[in-house]
N, C-alpha and C positions, 0 to 999 in steps of 0.2 A: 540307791541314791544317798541313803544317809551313812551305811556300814562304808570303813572305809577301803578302798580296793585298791587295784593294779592300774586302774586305770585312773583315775586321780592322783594316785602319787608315785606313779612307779615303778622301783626298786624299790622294794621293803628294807627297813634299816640293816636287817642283814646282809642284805647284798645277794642274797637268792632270787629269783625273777618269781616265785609265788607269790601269789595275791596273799594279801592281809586278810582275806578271809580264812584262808590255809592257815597262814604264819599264827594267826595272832586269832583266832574263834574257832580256826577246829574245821575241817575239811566239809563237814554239813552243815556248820550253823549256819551258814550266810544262806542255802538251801531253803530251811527249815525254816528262816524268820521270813523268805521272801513265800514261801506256801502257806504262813498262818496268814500274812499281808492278803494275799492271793482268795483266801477263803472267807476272811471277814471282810475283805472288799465285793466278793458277791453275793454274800448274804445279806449285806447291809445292800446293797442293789436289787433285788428281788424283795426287798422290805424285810428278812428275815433276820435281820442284822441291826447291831446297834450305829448310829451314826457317831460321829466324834464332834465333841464342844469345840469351839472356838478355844474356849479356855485351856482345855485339855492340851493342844498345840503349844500356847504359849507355855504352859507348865509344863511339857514335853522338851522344848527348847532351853526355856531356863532353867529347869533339873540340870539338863545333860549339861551346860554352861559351869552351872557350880560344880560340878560332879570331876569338870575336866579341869577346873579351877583359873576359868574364866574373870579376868576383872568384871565388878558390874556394870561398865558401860557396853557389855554383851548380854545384852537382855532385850526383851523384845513389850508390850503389852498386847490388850483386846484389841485396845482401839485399832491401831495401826493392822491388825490381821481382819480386822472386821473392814478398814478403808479400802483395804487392797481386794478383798476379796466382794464388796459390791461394784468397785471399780472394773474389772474384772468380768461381773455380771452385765454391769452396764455398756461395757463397750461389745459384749458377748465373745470377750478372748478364751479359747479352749474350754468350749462350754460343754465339752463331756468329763470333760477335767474339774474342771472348778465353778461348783455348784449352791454360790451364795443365793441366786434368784431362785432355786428350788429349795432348799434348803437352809435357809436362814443361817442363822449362828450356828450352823451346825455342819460338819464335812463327812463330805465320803472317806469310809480309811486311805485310801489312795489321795487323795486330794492332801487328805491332814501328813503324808508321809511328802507329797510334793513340796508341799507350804513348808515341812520343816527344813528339807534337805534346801529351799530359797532361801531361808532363815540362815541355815548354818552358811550357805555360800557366799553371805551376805550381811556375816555380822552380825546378824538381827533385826535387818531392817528389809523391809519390802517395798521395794522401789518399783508404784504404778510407771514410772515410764517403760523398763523392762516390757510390761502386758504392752503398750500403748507401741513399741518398736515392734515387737513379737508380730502383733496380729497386722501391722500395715505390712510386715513380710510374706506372713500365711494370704493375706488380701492380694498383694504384689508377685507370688508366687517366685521370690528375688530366692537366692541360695546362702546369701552373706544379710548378718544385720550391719548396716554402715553408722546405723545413728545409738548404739548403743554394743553391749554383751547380750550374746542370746545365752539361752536358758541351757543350751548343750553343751556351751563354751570348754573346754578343757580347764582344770585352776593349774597354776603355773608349777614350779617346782618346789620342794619345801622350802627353800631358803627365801621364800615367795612367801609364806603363810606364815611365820613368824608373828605370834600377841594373833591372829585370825583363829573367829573359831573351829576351822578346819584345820590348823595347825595344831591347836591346841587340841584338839582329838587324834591326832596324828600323834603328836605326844605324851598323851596319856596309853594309846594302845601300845608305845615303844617303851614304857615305864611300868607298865602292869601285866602281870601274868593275861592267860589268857582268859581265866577263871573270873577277876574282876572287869576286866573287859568284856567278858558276856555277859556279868550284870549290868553292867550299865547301859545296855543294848538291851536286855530283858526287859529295865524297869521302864526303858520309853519304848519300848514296845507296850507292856501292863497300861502304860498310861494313856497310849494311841488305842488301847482294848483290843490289841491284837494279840 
């Protein structure tokens, strides 16, 4: 959800049909970061795991923001991730997902890697109505959300994401080797503690 792929944008700048995982991190990374995802998301579920701060999120997001050299009106705070996600709780939207009522200020790795990739799709901002359309679909059993974007939505074309922070990571991986591109996917990973 957060590395950027073939399916959010694509044709990779090149004009090859390989995913950005290939072109631009290397034929295993994209692998290897969804397996360490994968093992600290059920260790931290079995209790053997550390959970991830609220804050860690928001500091996950706004690294990778400055990192991609995001204006600062792409920044996100606590508050706003803490509203969304008891909001969330309280209406009990994907509650194997997102797990504010059992876990306080605190996320499952998976949860904290959802919350970012809403983040990045989203500018930085989490918009409870999203949950609030979502769940009266999963309630309605409807195929289309009519009163908002769902959360699966395709993002349009680059020339779409321009000044967005999925643009802007879009341009940063077309600007940087592939080397600095895995760090900065390294270090919000370090930060998610995965």
């Amino acid at each position: 959800m957060v590395l950027p792929n073939q399916w959010t944008y694509g044709r990779s700048p090149s004009g090859r049909m390989e995913t950005f995982e290939v072109e631009f991190l290397g034929e295993n990374y994209a692998a290897k970061f969804a397996d360490r995802l994968a093992h600290t998301e059920q260790s931290a579920r079995t209790g053997n795991g550390k959970l991830v701060a609220d804050s860690d999120v928001v500091r996950a997001f706004n690294d990778l923001m400055k990192e991609v050299g995001a204006p600062s009106s792409l920044r996100t705070d606590e508050a706003s991730l803490r509203k969304f996600r008891e909001h969330a709780a309280a209406i009990k939207a994907f509650p194997a997902l997102l797990s504010a009522d059992r876990n306080g200020t605190n996320c499952n790795p998976g949860e904290a890697v959802f919350l970012l990739s809403l983040l990045i799709s989203d500018n930085g901002i989490l918009y409870e109505r999203n949950l609030d359309s979502q769940l009266a679909l999963m309630q309605m059993g409807e195929q289309q959300n009519k009163g908002g974007r769902s959360f699966g939505a395709a993002i349009g074309g680059i020339a779409d994401m321009n000044g967005t922070a999925r643009g802007l990571i879009l341009s940063y991986t077309t600007h940087h080797n592939r080397f600095a591109t895995r760090a900065v996917f390294n270090k919000l990973a370090g930060t998610l503690a995965f």
